[in-house]
C-alpha positions as a printed Julia matrix, in Angstrom:
256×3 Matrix{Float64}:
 -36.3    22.02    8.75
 -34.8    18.59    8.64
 -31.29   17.99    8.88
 -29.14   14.98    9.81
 -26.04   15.06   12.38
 -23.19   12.93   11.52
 -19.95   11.72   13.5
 -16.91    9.86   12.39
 -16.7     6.96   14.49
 -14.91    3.85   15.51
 -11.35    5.09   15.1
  -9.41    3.31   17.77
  -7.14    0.11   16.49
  -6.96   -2.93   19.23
  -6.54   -1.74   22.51
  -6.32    1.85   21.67
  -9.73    4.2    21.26
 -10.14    7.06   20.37
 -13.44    9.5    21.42
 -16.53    8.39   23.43
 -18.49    6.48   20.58
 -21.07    5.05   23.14
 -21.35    8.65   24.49
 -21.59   10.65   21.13
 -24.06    7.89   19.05
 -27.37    8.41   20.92
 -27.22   12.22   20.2
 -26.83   11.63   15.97
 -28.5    10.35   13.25
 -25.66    8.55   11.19
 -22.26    7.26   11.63
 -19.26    6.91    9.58
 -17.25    4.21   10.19
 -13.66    3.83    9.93
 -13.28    0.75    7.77
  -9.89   -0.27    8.74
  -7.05    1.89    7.13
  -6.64    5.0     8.44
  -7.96    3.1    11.97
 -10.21    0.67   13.16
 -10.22   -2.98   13.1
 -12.89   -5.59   12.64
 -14.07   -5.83   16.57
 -14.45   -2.23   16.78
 -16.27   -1.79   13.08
 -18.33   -4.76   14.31
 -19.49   -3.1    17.72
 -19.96    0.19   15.99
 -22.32   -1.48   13.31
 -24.22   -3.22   15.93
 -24.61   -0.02   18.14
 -25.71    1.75   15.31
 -28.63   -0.77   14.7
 -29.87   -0.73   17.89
 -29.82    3.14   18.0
 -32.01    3.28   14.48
 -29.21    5.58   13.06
 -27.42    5.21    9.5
 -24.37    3.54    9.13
 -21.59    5.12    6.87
 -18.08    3.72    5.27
 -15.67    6.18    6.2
 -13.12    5.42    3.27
  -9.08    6.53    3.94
  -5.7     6.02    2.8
  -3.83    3.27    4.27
  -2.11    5.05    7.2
  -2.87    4.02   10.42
   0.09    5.84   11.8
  -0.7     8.99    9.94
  -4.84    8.62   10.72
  -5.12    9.21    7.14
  -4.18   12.42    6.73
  -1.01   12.62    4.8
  -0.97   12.34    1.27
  -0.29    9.58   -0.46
   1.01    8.49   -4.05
  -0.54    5.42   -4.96
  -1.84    4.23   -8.58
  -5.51    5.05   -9.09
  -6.48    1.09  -10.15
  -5.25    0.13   -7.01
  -6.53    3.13   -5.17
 -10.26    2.35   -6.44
  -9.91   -1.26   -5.43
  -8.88   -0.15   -2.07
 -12.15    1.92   -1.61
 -14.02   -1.18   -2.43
 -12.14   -3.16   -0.16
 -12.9    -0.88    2.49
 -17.17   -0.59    1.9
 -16.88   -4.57    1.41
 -15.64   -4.74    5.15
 -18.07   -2.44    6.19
 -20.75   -4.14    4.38
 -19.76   -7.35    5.23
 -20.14   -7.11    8.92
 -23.43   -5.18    8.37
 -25.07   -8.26    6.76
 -23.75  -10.22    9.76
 -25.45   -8.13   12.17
 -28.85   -7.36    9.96
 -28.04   -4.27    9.06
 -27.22   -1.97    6.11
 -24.75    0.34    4.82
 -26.39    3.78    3.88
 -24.03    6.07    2.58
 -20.01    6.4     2.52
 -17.51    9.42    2.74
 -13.78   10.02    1.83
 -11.9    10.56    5.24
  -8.86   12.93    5.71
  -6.43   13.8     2.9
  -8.14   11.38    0.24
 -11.23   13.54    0.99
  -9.54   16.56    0.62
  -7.86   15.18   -2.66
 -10.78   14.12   -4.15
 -13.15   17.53   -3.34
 -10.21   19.14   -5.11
  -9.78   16.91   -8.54
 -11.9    16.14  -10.61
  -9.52   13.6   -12.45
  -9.4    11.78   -8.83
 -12.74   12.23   -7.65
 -14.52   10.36  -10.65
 -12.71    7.02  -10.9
 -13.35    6.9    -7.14
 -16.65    7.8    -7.3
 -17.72    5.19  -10.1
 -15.63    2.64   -7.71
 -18.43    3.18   -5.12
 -21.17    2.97   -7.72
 -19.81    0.17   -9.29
 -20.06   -1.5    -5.73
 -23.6    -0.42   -4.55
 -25.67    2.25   -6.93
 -27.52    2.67   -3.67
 -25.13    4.24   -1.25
 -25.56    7.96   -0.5
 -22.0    10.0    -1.12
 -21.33   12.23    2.58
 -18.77   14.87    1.38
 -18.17   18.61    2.12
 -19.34   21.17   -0.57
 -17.38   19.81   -4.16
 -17.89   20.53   -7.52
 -16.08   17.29   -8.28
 -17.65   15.1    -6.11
 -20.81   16.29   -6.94
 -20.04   16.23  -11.08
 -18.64   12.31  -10.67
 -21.85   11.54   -8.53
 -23.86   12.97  -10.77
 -22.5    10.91  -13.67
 -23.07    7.67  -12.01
 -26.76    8.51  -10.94
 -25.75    8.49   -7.16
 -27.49   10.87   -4.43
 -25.19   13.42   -2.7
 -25.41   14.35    1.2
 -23.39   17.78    1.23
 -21.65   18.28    4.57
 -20.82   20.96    6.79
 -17.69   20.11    8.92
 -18.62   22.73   11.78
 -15.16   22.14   13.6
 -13.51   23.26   10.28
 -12.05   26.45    8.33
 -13.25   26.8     4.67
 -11.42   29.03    1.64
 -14.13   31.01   -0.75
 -14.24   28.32   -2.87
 -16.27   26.49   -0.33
 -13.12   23.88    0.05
 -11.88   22.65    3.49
  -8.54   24.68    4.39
  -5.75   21.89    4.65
  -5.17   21.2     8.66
  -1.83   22.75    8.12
  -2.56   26.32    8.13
  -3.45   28.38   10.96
  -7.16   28.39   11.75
  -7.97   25.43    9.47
  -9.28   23.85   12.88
 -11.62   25.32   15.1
 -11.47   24.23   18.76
 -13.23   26.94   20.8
 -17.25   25.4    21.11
 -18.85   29.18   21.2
 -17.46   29.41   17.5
 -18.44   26.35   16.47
 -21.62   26.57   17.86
 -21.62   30.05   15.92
 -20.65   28.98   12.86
 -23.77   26.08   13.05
 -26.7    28.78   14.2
 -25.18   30.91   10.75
 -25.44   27.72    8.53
 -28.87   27.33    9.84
 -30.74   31.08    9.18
 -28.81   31.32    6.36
 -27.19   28.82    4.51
 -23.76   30.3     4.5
 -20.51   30.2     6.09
 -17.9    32.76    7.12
 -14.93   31.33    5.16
 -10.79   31.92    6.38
 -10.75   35.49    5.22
 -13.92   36.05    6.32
 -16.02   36.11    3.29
 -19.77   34.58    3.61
 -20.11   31.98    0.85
 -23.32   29.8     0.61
 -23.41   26.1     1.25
 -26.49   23.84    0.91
 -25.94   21.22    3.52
 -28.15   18.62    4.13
 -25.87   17.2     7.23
 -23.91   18.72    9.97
 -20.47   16.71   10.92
 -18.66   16.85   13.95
 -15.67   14.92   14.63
 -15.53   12.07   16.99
 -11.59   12.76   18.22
 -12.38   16.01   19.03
 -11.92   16.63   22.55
 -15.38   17.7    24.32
 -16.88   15.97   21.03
 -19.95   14.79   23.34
 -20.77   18.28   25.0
 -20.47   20.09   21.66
 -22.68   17.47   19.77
 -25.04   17.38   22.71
 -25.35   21.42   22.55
 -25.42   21.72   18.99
 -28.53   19.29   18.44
 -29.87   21.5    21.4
 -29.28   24.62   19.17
 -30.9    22.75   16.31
 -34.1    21.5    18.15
 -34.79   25.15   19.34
 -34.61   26.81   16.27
 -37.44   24.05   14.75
 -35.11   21.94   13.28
 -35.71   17.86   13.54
 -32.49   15.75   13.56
 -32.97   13.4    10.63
 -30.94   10.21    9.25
 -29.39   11.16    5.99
 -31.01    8.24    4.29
 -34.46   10.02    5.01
 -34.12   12.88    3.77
 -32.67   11.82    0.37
 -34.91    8.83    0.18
 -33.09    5.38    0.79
């Protein structure tokens, strides 16, 4: 079994950081960078991109709304032409300072509430989708389980990576529960840790109300900001490598 482990990365802005990046990289196979709107800035996408080369792992645009004071995760009301162009502005930064460096971008994924948005809508997620096509037909899409994601990406002939967000609750439609309910977050590292070793013998997880509902992951995501990020990504690829399992890039198992 083959199976990539993912982290969202680089979120600090100027003097302020956020997680252990040079900590959590060694122990996963791709990164997703913020690209500068929901946080990050070009030193910190440019360290992150060249720490990522050296490593060998992929390197991901991690496309958000632009609110660095809200990390992304409030909605936002903004006209879908200029909405499209601002995911291409974002993989253009990325991209940019990856040709600088040598390097590559892989694969992207929508961060926060435009994720959430877009997994939810299929009248969102396929203008955005085609925006990312439209700017590299080679980039792998990173989401969590979506029919519309998946539809749009299909459509514009681009490879899916479906994620499972180990840290997070999900509703029997195989959706992310918004942050703002109770239990949408999970912060206690035996569950997690649980809820990985179930995805892994048997392709499922235990949603909110605690139905089993199947999800065919090809990537396991753990979030950079969360605190003890580095243990719980340390004993996770543990878990993995026990059961058999060999930590993979994304890019390798879908074929770059």
């Amino acid at each position: 079994m083959r199976i990539d482990l993912n982290a969202d990365l680089g979120e600090g802005f100027g003097p302020w950081t956020m997680g252990e990046d040079e900590a959590l990289m060694p122990l996963i196979s791709s990164a997703n960078v913020a690209c500068g709107f929901h946080a990050g800035d070009p030193l910190i996408m440019d360290s992150t991109v060249r720490r990522a080369k050296a490593l060998g792992i992929d390197l991901g645009a991690h496309i958000g709304f632009p609110d660095l004071q809200g990390f992304g995760r409030r909605r936002m009301n903004i006209e879908l032409k200029e909405l499209c162009a601002i995911v291409v502005y974002q993989l253009g930064a990325l991209a940019g300072l990856a040709a600088a460096a040598g390097y590559r971008v892989t694969h992207m994924s929508f961060h926060g509430a435009l994720g959430n948005m877009a997994a939810a809508d299929a009248e969102l997620a396929g203008p955005l989708v085609r925006a990312v096509a439209a700017f590299d037909p080679q980039l792998i899409i990173s989401s969590s389980s979506s029919a519309a994601i998946e539809q749009a990406a299909e459509a514009c002939n681009l490879r899916v990576a479906t994620t499972f967000l180990a840290d997070r609750a999900y509703d029997e439609n195989c959706l992310l529960v918004p942050r703002g309910i109770a239990g949408a977050v999970i912060k206690d590292p035996e569950q997690v840790r649980a809820r990985v070793a179930q995805l892994l013998q048997d392709g499922t997880v235990t949603t909110l109300s605690g139905k089993r509902v199947a999800v065919n992951a090809q990537s396991i995501l753990l979030h950079g900001d969360t605190p003890g990020a580095v243990q719980l990504a340390r004993s996770i690829r543990q878990s993995i490598e026990e059961q058999g399992g060999v930590i993979t890039p994304v890019s390798q198992l879908l074929g770059s």
